[in-house]
DOPA-833691 format. One line per 5 residues: for each residue x, y, z of C-alpha. Coordinates in pm, 1 decimal. Example, Ala and Ser with C-alpha at 12.3 -4.5 7.8 and 13.67 -1.06 7.14 Angstrom:
BEGIN
1230.0 -450.0 780.0; 1367.0 -106.0 714.0
This chain:
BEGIN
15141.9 7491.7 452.7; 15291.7 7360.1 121.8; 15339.7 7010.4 295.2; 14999.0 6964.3 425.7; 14852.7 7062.6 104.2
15095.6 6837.0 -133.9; 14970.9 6539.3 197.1; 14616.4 6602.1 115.5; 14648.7 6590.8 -287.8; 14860.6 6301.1 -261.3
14584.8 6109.6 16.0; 14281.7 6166.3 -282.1; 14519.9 6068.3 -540.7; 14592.9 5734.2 -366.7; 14243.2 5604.0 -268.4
14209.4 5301.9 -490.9; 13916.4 5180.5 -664.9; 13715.1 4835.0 -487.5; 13796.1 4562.0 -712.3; 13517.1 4411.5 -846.4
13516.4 4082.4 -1062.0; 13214.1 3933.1 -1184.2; 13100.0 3582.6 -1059.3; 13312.0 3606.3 -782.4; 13259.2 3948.0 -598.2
12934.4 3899.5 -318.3; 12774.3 4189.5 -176.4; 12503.5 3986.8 -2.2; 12630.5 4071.7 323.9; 12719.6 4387.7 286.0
12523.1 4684.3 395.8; 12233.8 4807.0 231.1; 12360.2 5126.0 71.5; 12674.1 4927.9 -47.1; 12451.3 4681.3 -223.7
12219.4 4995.9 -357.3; 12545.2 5156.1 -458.2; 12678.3 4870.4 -634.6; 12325.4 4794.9 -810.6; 12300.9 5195.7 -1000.4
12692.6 5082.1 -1105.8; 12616.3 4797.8 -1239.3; 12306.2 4923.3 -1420.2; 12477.6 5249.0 -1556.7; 12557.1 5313.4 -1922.7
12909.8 5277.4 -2086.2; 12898.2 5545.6 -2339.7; 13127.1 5504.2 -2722.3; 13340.3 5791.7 -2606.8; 13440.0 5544.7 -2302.0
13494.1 5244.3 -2563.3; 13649.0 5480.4 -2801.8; 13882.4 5595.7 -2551.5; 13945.8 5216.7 -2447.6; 14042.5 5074.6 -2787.1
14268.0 5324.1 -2881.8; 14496.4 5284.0 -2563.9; 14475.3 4929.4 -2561.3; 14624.8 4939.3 -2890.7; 14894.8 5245.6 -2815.2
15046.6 4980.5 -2495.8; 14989.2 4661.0 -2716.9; 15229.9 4859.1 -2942.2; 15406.3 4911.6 -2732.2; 15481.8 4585.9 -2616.2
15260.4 4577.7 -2334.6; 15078.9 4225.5 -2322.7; 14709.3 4318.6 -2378.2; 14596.6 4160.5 -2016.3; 14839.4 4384.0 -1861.0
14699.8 4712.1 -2048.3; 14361.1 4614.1 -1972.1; 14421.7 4580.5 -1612.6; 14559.2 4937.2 -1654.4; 14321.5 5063.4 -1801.5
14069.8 4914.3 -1554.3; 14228.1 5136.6 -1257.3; 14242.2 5454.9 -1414.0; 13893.5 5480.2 -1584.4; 13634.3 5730.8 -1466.4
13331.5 5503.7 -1557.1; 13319.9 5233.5 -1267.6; 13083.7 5018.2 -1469.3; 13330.9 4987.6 -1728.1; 13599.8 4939.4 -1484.6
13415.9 4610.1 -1335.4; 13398.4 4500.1 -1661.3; 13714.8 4534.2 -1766.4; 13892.8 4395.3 -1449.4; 13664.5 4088.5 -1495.7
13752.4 4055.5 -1842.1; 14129.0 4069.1 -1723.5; 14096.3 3851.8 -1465.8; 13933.3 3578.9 -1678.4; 14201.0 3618.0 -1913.4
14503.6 3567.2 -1720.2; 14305.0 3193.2 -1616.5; 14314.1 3118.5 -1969.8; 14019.6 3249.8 -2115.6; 14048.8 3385.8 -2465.5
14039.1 3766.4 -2452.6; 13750.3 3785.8 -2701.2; 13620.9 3520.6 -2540.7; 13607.5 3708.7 -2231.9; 13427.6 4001.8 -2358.5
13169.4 3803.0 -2531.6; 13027.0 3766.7 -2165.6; 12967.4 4090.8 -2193.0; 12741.0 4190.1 -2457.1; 12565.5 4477.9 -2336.4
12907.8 4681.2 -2344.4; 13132.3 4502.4 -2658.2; 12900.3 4461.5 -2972.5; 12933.7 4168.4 -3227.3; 13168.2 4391.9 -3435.1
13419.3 4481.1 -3136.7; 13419.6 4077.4 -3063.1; 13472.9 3950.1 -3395.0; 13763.7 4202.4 -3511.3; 13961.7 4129.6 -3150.7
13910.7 3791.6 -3233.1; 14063.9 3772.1 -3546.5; 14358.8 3967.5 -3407.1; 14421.2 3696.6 -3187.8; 14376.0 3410.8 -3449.3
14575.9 3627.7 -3699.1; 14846.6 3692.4 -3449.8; 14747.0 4078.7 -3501.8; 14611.1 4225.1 -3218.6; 14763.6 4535.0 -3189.0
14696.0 4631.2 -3579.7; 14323.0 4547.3 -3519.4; 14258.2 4720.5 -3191.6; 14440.5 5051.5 -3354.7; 14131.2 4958.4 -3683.5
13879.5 4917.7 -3397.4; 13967.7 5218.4 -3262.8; 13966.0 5390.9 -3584.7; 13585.3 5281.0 -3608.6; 13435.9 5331.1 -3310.0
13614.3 5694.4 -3281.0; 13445.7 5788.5 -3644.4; 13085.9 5627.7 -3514.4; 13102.7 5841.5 -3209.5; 13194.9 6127.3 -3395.9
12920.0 6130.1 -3641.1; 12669.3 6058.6 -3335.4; 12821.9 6337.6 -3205.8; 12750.4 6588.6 -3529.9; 12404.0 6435.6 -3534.8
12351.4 6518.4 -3209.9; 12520.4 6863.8 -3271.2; 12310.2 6944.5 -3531.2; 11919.5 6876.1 -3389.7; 12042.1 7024.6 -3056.3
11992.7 7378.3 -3216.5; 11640.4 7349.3 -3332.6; 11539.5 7129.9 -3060.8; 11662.3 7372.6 -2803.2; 11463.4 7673.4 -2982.6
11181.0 7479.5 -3014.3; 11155.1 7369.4 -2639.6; 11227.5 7697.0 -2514.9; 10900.6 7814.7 -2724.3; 10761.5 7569.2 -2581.0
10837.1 7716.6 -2236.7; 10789.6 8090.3 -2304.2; 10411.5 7998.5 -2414.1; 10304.2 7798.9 -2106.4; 10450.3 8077.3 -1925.8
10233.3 8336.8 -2086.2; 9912.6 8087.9 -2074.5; 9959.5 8056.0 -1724.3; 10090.3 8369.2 -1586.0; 10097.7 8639.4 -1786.1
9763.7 8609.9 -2010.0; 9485.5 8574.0 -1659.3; 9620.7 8909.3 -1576.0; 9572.7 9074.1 -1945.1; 9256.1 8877.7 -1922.4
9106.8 9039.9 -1566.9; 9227.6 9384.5 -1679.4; 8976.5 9366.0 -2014.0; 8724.3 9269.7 -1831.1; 8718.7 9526.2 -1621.1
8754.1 9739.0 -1845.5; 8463.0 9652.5 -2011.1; 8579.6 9470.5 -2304.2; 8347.8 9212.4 -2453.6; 8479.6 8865.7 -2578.2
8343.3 8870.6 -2877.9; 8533.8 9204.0 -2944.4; 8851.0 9044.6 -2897.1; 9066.7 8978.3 -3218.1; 9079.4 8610.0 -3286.5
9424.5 8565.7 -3197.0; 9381.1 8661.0 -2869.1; 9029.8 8459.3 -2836.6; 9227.1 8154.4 -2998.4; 9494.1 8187.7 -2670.0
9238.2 8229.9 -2428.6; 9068.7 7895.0 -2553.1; 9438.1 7763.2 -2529.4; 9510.0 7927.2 -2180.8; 9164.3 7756.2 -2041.9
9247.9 7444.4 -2186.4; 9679.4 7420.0 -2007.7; 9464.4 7495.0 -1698.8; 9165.0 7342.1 -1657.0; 9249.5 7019.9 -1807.7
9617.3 6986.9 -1783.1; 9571.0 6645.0 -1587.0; 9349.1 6537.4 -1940.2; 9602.4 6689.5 -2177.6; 9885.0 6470.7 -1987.0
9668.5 6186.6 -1993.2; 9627.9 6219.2 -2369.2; 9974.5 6253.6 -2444.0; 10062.8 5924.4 -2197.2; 9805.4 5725.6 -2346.4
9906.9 5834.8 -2769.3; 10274.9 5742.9 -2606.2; 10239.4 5453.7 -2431.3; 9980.0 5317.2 -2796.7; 10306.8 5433.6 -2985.7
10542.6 5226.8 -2826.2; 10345.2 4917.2 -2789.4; 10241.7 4903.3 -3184.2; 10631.0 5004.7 -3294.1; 10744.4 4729.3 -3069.2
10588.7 4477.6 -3263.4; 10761.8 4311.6 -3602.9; 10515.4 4516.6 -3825.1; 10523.6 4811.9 -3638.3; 10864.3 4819.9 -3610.4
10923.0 4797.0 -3959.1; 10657.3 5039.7 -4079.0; 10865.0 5339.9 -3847.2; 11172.5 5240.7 -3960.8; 11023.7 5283.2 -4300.1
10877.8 5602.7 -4248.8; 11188.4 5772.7 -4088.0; 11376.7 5660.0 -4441.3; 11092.3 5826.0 -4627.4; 11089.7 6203.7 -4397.1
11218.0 6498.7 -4589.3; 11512.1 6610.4 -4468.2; 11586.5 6359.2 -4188.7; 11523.7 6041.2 -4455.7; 11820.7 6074.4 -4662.8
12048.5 6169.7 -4410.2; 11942.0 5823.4 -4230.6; 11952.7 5635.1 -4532.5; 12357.3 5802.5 -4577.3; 12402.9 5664.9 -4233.5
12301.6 5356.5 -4265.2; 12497.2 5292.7 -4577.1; 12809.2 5466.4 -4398.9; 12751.8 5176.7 -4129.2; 12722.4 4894.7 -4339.8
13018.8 4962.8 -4566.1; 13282.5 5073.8 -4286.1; 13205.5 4753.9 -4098.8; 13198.7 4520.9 -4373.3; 13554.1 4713.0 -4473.3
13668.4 4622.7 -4127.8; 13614.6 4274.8 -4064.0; 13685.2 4163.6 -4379.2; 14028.5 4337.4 -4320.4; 14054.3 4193.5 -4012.0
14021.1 3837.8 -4184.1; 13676.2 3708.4 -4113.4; 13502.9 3529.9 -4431.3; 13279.4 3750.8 -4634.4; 12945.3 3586.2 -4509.7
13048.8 3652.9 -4134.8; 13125.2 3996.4 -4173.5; 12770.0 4065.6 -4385.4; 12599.4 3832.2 -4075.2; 12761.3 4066.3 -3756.5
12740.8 4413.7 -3980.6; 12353.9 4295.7 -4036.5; 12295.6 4253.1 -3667.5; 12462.0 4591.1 -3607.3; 12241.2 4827.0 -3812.8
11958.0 4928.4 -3602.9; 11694.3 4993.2 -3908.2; 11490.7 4707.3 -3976.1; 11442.7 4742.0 -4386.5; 11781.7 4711.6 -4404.8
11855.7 4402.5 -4236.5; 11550.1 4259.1 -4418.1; 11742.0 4366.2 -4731.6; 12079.2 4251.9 -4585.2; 11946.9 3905.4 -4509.5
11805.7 3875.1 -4873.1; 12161.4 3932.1 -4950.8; 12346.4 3733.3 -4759.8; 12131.9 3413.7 -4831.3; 12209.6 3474.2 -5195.2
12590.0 3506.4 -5172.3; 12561.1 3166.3 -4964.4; 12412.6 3049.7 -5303.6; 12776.8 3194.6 -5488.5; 12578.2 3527.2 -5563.6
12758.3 3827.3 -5576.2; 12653.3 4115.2 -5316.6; 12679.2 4416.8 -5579.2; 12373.9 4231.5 -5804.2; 12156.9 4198.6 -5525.3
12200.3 4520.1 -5394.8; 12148.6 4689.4 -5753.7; 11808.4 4617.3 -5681.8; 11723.6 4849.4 -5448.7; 11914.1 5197.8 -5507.8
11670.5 5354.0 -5260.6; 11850.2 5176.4 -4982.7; 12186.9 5129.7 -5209.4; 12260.1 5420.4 -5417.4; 12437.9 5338.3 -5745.3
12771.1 5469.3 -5694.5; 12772.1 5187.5 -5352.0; 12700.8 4951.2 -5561.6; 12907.2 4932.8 -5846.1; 13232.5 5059.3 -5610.7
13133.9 4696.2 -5418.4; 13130.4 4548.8 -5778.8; 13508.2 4672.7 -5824.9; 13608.6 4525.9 -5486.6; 13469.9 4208.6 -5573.8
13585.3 4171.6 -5928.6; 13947.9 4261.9 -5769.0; 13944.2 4084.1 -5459.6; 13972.5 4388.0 -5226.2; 13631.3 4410.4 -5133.2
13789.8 4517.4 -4748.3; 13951.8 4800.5 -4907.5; 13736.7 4938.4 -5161.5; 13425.9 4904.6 -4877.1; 13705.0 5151.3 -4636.5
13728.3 5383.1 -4926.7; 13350.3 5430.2 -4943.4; 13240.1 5495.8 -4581.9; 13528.2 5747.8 -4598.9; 13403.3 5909.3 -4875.9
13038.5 5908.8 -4726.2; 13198.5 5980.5 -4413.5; 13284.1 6286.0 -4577.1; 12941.4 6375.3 -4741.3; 12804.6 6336.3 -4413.9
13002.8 6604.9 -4273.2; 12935.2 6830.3 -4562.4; 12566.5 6771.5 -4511.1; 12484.6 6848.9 -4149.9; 12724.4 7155.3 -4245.1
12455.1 7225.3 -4479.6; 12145.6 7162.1 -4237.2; 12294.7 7339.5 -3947.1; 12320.9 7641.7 -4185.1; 11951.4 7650.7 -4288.2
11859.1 7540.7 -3975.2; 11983.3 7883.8 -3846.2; 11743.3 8125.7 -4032.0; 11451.3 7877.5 -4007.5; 11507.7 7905.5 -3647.5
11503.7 8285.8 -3670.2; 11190.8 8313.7 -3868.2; 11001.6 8051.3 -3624.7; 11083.7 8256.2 -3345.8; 11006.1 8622.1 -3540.7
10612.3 8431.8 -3651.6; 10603.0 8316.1 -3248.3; 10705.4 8671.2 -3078.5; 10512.2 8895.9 -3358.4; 10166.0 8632.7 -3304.9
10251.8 8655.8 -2929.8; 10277.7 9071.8 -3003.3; 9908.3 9021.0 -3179.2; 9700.4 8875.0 -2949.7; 9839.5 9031.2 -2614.7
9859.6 9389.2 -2775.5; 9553.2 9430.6 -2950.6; 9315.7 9413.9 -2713.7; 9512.6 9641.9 -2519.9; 9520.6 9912.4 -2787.7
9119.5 9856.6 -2856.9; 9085.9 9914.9 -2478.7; 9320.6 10236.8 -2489.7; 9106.1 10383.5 -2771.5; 8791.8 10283.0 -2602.9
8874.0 10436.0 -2281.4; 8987.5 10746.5 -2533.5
């Protein structure tokens, strides 16, 4: 019995992965579910926890004295994510036929950003590859981290909210007909209902009589949304707005500044020139006012500008305490350093203010869901207790 079962175990553990290399792999006469298959791979999502993961045992066996080819082919076979582990065997295989391995990820730009590419190439020209993939890791671990506490911390209300949501398309549909046909029939008037329960019954006639209209709405308002921020101007007037939200506004704006001084500390570091780094960390940071701002920037420190004095300028993006710690990097020539120091330090206000959120977040929630189950309460129960004393 022991045998058979130690035969089975060791039969899954040995099926291999299909190797698949890019631009040389054909599937065109395969079946059709093998092509099907191989088309939701190759469209599937390679998430920073993957990459994370990636870096920092890349740079663990290129430590260890592991070429970096070699680890990469490793890793390749023993990743979960089969998108990533096409990629990565391609990216091996065009390495060991002389292809750069920076180079070789560059061909893949939907999975390695400009960061990523930049820093591993500067390891190479630097001849220090395994310090740089240990920084990489370093900074895409703390990115997915913090998207992980900003996802942990609008999960909460965004979970209460929804199931609100629920519980009151519920009652529309199910629960409020029936409260509905029993006042009637007992003789209750509309017009002696209490408001709150008239205002639900103009809700509960509207979810479902003209659902298909309210869905229609809601498409339409989407769909008009996504068209006018996908244009230049509309684009940047969102990306505005979300910097100007209570709450959410400054948090983004913390973000942003955490993102453009951690990678700016890092390829620096890593040896690229100071216009370089401000070009890739530009291209990184996915609000548009800032890159307008960061492009003002970089065109004057082409002119021998310094970056502190033209970010001074706008301490709504750049707070004060940014800018004059870039000022002391400059003035010392360790702006790579000094910029490391301050996204740990925001790193750490971060932290300290999503603490903060998810406490308040916690009574708000409360007292959202006390106003929705005590108005709920109102309009379902008093009609019911007019009834009871009209019947009396």
């Amino acid at each position: 019995m022991a045998k058979s079962i130690l035969e089975r175990i060791t039969k899954k553990g040995g099926k291999k992965k299909k190797q698949v290399i890019y631009g040389v792999y054909d599937n065109s006469k395969d079946d059709f579910m093998t092509r099907a298959n191989d088309f939701l791979i190759d469209h599937s999502r390679i998430s920073i926890k993957d990459k994370s993961y990636f870096f920092h045992m890349i740079a663990v066996m290129v430590d260890a004295g592991i070429p970096a080819v070699s680890a990469i082919r490793a890793f390749a076979g023993r990743t979960k994510n089969q998108r990533f582990s096409r990629v990565l065997q391609t990216v091996s295989y065009n390495s060991e036929r002389g292809m750069s391995l920076s180079d070789s990820m560059s061909r893949f730009g939907d999975t390695f950003d400009e960061v990523e590419i930049g820093v591993i190439k500067s390891g190479e020209a630097v001849g220090r590859l395994g310090s740089m993939l240990f920084r990489l890791s370093d900074q895409v671990g703390r990115a997915h981290e913090l998207r992980m506490k900003l996802w942990g911390a609008a999960f909460y209300p965004l979970a209460v909210l929804a199931t609100l949501l629920i519980v009151a398309v519920g009652m529309l549909v199910w629960v409020f007909p029936t409260l509905m046909t029993m006042l009637t029939e007992g003789g209750v008037a509309f017009g002696d209902l209490p408001l709150s329960t008239r205002i639900l019954l103009y809700a509960q006639t509207a979810l479902v009589d003209y659902w298909w209209a309210m869905i229609l709405f809601v498409a339409i308002l989407y769909g008009t949304f996504r068209i006018y921020v996908g244009t230049p101007k509309g684009k940047e007037w969102w990306d505005y707005l979300k910097l100007r939200l209570p709450i959410i506004g400054p948090l983004l704006r913390s973000v942003y500044v955490l993102q453009f001084v951690s990678l700016v500390g890092v390829l620096i570091e890593a040896g690229l020139p100071v216009i370089q780094a401000l070009e890739i960390t530009t291209n990184s940071i996915p609000n548009s006012i800032f890159r307008l701002k960061l492009r003002d920037v970089i065109e004057s420190v082409r002119k021998g500008e310094k970056i502190s004095d033209n970010l001074s300028d706008t301490p709504f993006l750049f707070p004060s305490e940014v800018v004059e710690m870039i000022r002391v990097g400059e003035k010392s020539a360790a702006l790579g350093e000094v910029s490391s120091k301050v996204s740990a330090q925001y790193q750490m206000e971060i932290n300290h203010t999503l603490k903060r959120l998810t406490s308040v977040f916690e009574p708000l929630m409360i007292l959202v869901v006390g106003l929705f189950v005590g108005m709920l309460a109102l309009a379902v129960m008093a009609p019911i207790f007019n009834l009871t004393s009209v019947i009396s």
